[in-house]
C-alpha positions in Angstrom: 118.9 81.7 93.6 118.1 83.2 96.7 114.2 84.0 97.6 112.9 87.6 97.2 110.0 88.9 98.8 107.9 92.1 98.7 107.3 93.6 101.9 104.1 95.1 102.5 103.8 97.5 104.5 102.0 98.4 107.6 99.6 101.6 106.3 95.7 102.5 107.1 95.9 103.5 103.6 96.5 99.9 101.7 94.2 97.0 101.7 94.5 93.6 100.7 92.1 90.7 100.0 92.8 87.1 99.5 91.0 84.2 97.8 90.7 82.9 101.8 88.3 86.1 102.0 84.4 87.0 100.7 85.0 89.7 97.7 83.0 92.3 99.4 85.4 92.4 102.3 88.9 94.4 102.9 91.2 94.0 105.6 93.4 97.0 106.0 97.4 96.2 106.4 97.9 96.3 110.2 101.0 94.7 110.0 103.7 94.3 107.4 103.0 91.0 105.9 105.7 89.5 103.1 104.5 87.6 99.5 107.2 85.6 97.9 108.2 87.2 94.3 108.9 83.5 93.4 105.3 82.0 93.9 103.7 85.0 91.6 102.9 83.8 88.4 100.8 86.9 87.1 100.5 90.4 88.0 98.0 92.5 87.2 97.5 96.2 87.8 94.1 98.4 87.3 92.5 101.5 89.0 89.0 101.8 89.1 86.6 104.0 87.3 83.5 104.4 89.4 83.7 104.4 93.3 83.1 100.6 94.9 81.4 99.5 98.1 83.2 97.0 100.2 83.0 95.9 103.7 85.7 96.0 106.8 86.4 93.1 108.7 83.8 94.2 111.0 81.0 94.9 108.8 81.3 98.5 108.0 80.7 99.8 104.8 83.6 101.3 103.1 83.6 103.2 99.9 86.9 102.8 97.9 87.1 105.7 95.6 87.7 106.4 92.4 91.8 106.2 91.3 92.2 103.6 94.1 95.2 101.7 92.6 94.9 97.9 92.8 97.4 95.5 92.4 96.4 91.7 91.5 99.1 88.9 92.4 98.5 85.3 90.5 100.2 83.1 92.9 101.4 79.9 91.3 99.4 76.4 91.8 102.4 75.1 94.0 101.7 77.9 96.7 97.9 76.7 96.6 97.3 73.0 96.9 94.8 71.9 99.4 93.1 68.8 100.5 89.3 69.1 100.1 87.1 66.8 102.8 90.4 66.1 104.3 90.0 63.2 106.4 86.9 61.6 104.9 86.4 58.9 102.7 85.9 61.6 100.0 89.6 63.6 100.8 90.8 64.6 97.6 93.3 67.3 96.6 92.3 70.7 95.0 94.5 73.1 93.1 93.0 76.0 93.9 94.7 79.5 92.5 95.8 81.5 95.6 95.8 85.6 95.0 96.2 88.6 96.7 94.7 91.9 95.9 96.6 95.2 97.3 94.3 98.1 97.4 96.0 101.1 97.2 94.0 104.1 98.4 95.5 107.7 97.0 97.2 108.9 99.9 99.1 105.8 99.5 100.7 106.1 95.5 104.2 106.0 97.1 103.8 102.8 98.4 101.9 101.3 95.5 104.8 102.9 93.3 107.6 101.4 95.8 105.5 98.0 95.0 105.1 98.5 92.0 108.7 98.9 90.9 109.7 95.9 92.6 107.3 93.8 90.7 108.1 95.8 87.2 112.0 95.0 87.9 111.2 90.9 89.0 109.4 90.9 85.3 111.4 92.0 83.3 114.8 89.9 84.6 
């Protein structure tokens, strides 16, 4: 089967977290990045309610607004395996969930669509 991945796209309109990252930060997407479809094992997709506060990379508050689309990827445990206290007496192997989080600002519903139908058409087959 051959490998598929999404391509993200480089936009100052889409962010992305990671489980790498502190929850109150967003990196924007300053250059296209690529997930495997193969290593997600759950997708989840929710807009938010009531506006958020989260940080750039540099500190700066950022308010993501209401209707910002956001797009959770589950990647599976064999993308996430790491070694804990690696090379100590204690070095022992965690299986940690790896995610990412798109954040989809409005100006950017074509490429969270686009995204989106990739991930709805993966699903499904």
């Amino acid at each position: 089967s051959h490998l598929m991945f999404i391509e993200v796209k480089k936009s100052p309109q889409v962010y992305v977290q990671h489980k790498d990252m502190d929850n109150q930060y967003l990196a924007p997407v300053t250059s296209n990045f690529r997930i495997n479809l193969g290593l997600i094992a759950e997708v989840s997709t929710y807009s938010i309610k009531e506006a958020k506060i989260k940080k750039t990379l540099d500190g700066n508050d950022f308010e993501v607004p209401v209707g910002t689309r956001f797009i959770h990827l589950e990647m599976s445990y064999t993308h996430s395996t790491h070694k804990a206290g690696r090379g100590t007496a204690n070095e022992h192997t965690v299986n940690e969930r790896f995610f990412y989080r798109l954040v989809f600002l409005s100006e950017a519903q074509d490429e969270y669509m686009r995204i989106r139908n990739i991930l709805d058409r993966q699903t499904l087959s």
